[in-house]
C-alpha positions in Angstrom: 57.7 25.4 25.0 56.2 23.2 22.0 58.8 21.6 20.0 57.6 23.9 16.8 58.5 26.8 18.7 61.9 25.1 20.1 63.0 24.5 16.3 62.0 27.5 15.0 64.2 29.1 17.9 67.3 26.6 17.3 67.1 27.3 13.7 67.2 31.0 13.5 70.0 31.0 16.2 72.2 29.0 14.2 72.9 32.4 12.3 74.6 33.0 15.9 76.6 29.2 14.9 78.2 31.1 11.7 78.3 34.4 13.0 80.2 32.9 16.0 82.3 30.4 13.5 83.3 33.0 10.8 84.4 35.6 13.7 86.5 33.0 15.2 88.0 30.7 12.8 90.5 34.4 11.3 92.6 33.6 14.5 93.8 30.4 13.7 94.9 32.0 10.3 95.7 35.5 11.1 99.7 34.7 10.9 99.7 32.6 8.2 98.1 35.4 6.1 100.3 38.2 7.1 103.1 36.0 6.3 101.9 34.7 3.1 101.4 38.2 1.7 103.7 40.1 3.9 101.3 42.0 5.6 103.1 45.2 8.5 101.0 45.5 11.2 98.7 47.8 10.3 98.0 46.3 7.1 97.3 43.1 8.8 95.3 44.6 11.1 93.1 46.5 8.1 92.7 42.6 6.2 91.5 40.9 9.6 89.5 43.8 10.4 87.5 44.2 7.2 85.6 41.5 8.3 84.1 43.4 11.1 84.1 46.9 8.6 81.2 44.6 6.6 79.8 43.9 9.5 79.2 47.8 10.6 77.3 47.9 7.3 75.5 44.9 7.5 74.2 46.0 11.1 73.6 49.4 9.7 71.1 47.9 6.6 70.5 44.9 8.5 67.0 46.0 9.4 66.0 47.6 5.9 65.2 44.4 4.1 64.6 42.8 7.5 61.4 45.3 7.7 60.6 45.5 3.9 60.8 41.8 2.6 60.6 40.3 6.0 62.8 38.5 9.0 62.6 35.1 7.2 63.6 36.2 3.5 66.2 38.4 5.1 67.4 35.4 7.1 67.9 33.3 4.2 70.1 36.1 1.9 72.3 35.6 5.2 72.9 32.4 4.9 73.5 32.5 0.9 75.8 35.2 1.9 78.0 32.9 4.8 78.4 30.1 1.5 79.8 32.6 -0.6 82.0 34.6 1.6 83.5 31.7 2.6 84.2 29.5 0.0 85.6 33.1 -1.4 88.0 33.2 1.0 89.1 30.1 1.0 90.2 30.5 -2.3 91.7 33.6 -2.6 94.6 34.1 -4.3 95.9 37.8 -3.2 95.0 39.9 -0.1 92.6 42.1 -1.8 90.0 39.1 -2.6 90.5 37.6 0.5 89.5 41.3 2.2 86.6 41.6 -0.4 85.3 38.4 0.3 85.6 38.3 4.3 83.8 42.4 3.9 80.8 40.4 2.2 81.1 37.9 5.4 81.0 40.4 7.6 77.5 41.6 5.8 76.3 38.4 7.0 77.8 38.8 10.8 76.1 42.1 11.0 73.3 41.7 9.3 71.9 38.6 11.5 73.4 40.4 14.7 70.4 42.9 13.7 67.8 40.3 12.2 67.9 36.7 14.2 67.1 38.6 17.6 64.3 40.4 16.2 63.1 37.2 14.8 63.8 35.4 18.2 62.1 38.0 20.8 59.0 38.6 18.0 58.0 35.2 18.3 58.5 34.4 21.6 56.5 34.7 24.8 57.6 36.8 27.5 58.1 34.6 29.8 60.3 32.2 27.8 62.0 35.8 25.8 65.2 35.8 28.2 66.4 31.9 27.1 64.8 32.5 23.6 67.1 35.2 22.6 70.4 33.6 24.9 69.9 31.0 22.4 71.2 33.0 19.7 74.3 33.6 22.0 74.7 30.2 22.7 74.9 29.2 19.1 77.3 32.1 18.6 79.7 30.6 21.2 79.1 27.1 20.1 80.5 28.5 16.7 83.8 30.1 18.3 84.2 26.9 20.0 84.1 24.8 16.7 86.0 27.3 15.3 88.6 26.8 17.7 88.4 23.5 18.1 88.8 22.7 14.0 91.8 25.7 13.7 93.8 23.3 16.1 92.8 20.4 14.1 93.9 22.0 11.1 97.4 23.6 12.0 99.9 22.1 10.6 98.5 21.0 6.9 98.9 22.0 3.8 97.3 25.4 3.0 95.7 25.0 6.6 94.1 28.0 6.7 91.9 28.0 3.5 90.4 24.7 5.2 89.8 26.7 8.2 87.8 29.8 6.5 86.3 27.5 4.1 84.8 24.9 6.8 81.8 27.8 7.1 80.6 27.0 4.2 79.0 23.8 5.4 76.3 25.3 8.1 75.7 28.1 5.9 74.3 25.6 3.2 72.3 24.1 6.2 71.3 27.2 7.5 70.4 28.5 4.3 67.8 25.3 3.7 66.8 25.2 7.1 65.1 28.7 6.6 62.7 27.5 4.3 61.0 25.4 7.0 60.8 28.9 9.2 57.6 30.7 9.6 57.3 34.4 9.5 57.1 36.2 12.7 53.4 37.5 13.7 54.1 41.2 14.4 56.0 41.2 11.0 52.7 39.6 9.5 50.6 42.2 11.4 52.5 45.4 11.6 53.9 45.2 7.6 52.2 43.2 5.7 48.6 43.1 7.8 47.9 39.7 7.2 46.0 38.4 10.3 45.3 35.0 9.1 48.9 33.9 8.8 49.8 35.7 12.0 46.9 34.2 14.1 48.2 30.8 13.0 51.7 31.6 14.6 50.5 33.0 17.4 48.4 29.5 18.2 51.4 27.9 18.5 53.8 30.7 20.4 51.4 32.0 22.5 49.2 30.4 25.6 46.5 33.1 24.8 46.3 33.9 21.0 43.5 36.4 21.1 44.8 38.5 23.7 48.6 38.4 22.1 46.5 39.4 18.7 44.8 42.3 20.5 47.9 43.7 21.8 49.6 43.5 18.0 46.4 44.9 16.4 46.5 48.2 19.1 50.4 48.5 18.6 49.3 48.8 14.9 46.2 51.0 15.4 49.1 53.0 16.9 51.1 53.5 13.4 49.7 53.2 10.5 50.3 50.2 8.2 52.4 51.5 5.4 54.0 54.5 7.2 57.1 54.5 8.5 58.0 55.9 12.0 61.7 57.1 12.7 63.9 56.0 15.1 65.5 59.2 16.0 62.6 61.1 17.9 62.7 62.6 21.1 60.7 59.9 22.4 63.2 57.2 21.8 65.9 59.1 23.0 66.5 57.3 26.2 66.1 53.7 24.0 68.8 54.9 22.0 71.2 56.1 24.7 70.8 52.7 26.6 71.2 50.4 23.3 74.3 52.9 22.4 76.1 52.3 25.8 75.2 48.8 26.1 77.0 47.8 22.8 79.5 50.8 23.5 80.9 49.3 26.8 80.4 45.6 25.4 83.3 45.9 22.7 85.3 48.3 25.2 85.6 45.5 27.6 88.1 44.0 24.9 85.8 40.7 23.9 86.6 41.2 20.5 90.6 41.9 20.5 90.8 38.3 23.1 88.6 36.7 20.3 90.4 37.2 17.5 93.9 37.6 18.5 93.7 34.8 21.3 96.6 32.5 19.9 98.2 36.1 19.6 97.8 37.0 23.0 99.0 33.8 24.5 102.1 34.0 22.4 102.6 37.2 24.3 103.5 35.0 27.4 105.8 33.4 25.8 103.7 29.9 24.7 104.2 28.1 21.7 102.0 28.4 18.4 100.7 24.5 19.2 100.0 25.4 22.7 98.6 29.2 21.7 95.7 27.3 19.5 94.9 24.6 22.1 94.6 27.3 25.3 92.1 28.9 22.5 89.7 25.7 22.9 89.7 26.2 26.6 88.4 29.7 25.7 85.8 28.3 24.0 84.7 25.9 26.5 84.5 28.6 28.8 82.7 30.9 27.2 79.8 28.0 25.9 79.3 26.9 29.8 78.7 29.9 31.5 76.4 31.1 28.3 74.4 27.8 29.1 74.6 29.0 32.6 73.1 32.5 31.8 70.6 31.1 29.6 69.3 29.2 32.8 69.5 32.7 35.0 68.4 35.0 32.7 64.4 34.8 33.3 64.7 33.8 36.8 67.3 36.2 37.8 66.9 38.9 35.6 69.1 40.9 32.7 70.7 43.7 35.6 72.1 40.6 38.0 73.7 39.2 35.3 75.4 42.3 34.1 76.3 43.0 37.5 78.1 39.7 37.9 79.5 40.1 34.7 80.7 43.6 35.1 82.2 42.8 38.6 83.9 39.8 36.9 85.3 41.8 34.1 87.1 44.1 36.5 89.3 42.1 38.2 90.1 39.7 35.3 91.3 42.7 33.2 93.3 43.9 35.9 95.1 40.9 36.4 95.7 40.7 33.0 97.0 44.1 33.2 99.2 43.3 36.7 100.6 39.9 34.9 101.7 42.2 31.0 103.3 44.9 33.8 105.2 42.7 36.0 106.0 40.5 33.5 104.7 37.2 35.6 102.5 35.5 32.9 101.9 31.9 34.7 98.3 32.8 35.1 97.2 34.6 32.4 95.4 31.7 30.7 93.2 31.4 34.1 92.4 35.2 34.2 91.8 35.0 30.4 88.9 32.4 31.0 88.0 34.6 33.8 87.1 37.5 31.9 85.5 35.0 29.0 83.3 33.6 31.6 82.2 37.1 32.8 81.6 37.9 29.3 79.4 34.8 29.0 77.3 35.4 32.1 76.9 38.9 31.8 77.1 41.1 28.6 77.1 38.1 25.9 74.3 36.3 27.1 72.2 39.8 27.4 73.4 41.9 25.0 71.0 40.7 22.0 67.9 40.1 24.4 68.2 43.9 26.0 68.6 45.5 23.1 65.8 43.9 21.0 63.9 43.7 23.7 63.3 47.7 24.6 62.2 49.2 21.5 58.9 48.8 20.1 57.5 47.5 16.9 57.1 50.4 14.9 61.2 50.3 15.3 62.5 47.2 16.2 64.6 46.6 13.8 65.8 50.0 13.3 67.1 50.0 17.2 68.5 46.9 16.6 70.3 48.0 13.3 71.8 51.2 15.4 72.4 49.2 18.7 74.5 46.2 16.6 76.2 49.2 14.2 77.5 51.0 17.5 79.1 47.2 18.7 80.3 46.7 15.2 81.9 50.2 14.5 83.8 49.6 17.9 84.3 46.4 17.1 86.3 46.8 13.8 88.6 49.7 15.1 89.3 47.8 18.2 90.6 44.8 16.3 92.2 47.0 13.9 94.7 49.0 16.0 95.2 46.1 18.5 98.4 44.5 16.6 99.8 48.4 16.5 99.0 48.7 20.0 99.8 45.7 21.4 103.4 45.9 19.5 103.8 49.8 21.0 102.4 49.1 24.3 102.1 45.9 25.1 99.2 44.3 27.0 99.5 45.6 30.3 98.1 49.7 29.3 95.7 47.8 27.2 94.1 45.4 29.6 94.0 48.4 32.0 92.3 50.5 29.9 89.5 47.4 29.6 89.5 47.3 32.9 88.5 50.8 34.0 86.1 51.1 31.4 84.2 48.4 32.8 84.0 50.3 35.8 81.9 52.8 33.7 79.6 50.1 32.5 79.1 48.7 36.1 78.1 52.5 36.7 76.0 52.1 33.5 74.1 48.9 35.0 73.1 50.9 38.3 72.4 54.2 37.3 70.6 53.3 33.8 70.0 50.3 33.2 65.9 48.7 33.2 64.9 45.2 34.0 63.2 43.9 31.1 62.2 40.3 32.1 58.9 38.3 31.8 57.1 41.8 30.1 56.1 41.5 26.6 57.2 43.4 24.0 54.0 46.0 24.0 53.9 46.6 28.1 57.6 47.1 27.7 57.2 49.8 24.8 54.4 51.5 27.0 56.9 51.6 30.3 59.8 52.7 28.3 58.6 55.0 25.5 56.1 57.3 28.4 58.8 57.2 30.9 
């Protein structure tokens, strides 16, 4: 890869940096909030979870101005939109601003969960798609690390968690200028705006073969209409939108989401101090950023479906020792089988879930397959974080974890039975193969 197209990559996946940071940083202040305001559980659960409510929206729209005014204008409003939720946050003064502000956040994490892989697998070639698109998970789990890393710095200081919501801010300023140095991506240029000029000059530096990549655009365009706009839910995307639907389905019901922002939470469950709660959460981190850098070397040698079959295998007998340790009450080794199940995640479902899904539809609905694959991880997302305080106080871990567990089963079933291998096809072969099929 030329270094253009290497910047261009690294730039647009640090909206993965704050959309990992801003998921990850609420756990370090999750208890200081519902003691400050004297939050019960389920209104705790409601004011950490509207974060991820935002995000269903912003996932839902997400590819509406993404389409209309364009990946790299859409990509900017993000970042403007990270600044402002967090320095919001930090500075709230009652519960209700601090939930309107971390809603408009979560517009940000949902919207770039739909836009910066579109970006990514539109401007890359095939064969380099796969690492391409991981980057945007690696900067997502470089954020959760950071996030991690600077809640532990912070405990213990004045007002301690304003200074951890607030510390987004910073990249989202840098993201934010960052995007002005960003070209637009070719099909965009072609399919929406039918400017050839602009997109041929992209393509000369993306692509070994510019004319041919041109000629596939131009008959992908021939195909619809400049101007109109084709719907997502026809009978001939049907099997695109039950594989996008599962895939972000069983990604949130593997319990990712409830370990990432309850972690300090969930370690205080075995009986570990607050100190050592938030310093077990940077292992966590760690974790998940090597074996991310580890599916971003396997992905486009080994393909998306061995990866998700290590992962899924992975994520089976983590949960259930999770499960075994919350039941017998024997909770030495529950950090170990925590980073278990964060390095399956890493491997397998975070380090293909944004490639996959951006990868299968075509042009004419990119973005509105990624809007309705990122709103179904979202929507799950939120009511999963929600109810895990109530549950987790009713229950306790070991009927939760289990529950993980055997759904992960079901996406290991999901990965055999379903599931295509996308890698090293471009984007218009793939849309041929899946759309006649």
């Amino acid at each position: 890869m030329n270094s253009k197209l290497v910047l261009w990559s690294i730039t647009v996946g640090l909206g993965g940096f704050l959309f990992g940071l801003d998921t990850a940083v609420i756990s370090g202040a999750e208890q200081d909030i519902q003691t400050l305001w004297q939050l019960d559980a389920w209104s705790h659960g409601l004011a950490i979870a509207m974060a991820l409510y935002g995000t269903v929206i912003g996932a839902m729209f997400g590819g509406v101005p993404a389409d209309r005014y364009g990946r790299k204008k859409t990509l900017l409003a993000i970042g403007l939109l990270f600044f402002f939720s967090a320095m919001g946050t930090a500075v709230a003064q009652d519960v209700y601003t601090f939930m309107f502000f971390r809603f408009i956040g979560g517009l940000s994490i949902g919207a770039s969960s739909v836009v910066a892989p579109v970006y990514i697998s539109e401007i890359a070639p095939p064969k380099y798609r796969g690492r391409m698109g991981i980057s945007f998970q690696m900067n997502i789990v470089l954020g959760i690390l950071v996030a991690y890393v600077s809640n532990y710095l912070l405990e213990g200081g004045a007002n301690d968690w304003r200074w951890m919501l607030g510390i987004v801010a910073v990249p989202a300023l840098f993201f934010s200028v960052m995007m002005f140095f960003t070209p637009e991506t070719p099909r965009w240029l072609l399919l929406h705006k039918g400017d050839e000029q602009k997109a041929r000059e992209v393509l000369l530096i993306t692509e070994d073969n510019a004319d041919a990549a041109m000629e596939e655009i131009r008959k992908s365009a021939q195909e619809q209409p400049r101007g109109h706009k084709e719907g997502l839910f026809k009978r001939k995307y049907s099997k695109l939108i039950l594989l996008a639907f599962l895939f972000a389905f069983f990604n949130q019901l593997s319990g990712i989401n409830a370990i990432i922002y309850y972690a300090p939470r969930i370690f205080e469950m075995t009986g570990l101090a607050k100190s050592g709660a938030l310093f077990s959460t940077i292992g966590i981190g760690v974790v998940n950023l090597i074996f991310t850098i580890l599916g971003w070397v396997l992905i486009d040698r080994l393909g998306r479906k061995v990866l998700m079959y290590i992962g899924s295998l992975g994520y089976i007998i983590s949960l259930a020792l999770i499960a075994g340790a919350f039941f017998n009450e024997s909770y030495a080794n529950v950090p170990v089988y925590v980073f278990m199940f964060i390095a399956s995640h890493a491997i397998g479902q975070g380090s293909v879930i944004w490639v996959f899904i951006s990868e299968i539809f075509p042009n004419q609905v990119r973005a509105s397959g990624m809007a309705l694959g990122c709103f179904t991880h979202w929507i799950f997302a939120a009511l999963i974080a929600n109810v895990f305080p109530m549950l987790a106080t009713q229950y306790g871990g070991g009927v939760i974890f289990a529950f993980f567990s055997i759904m992960m089963v079901l996406q290991l079933l999901y990965v055999w039975l379903m599931m295509p291998e996308t890698k090293g096809v471009s984007l218009e072969d793939l849309q041929k193969k899946l759309t006649h099929s």
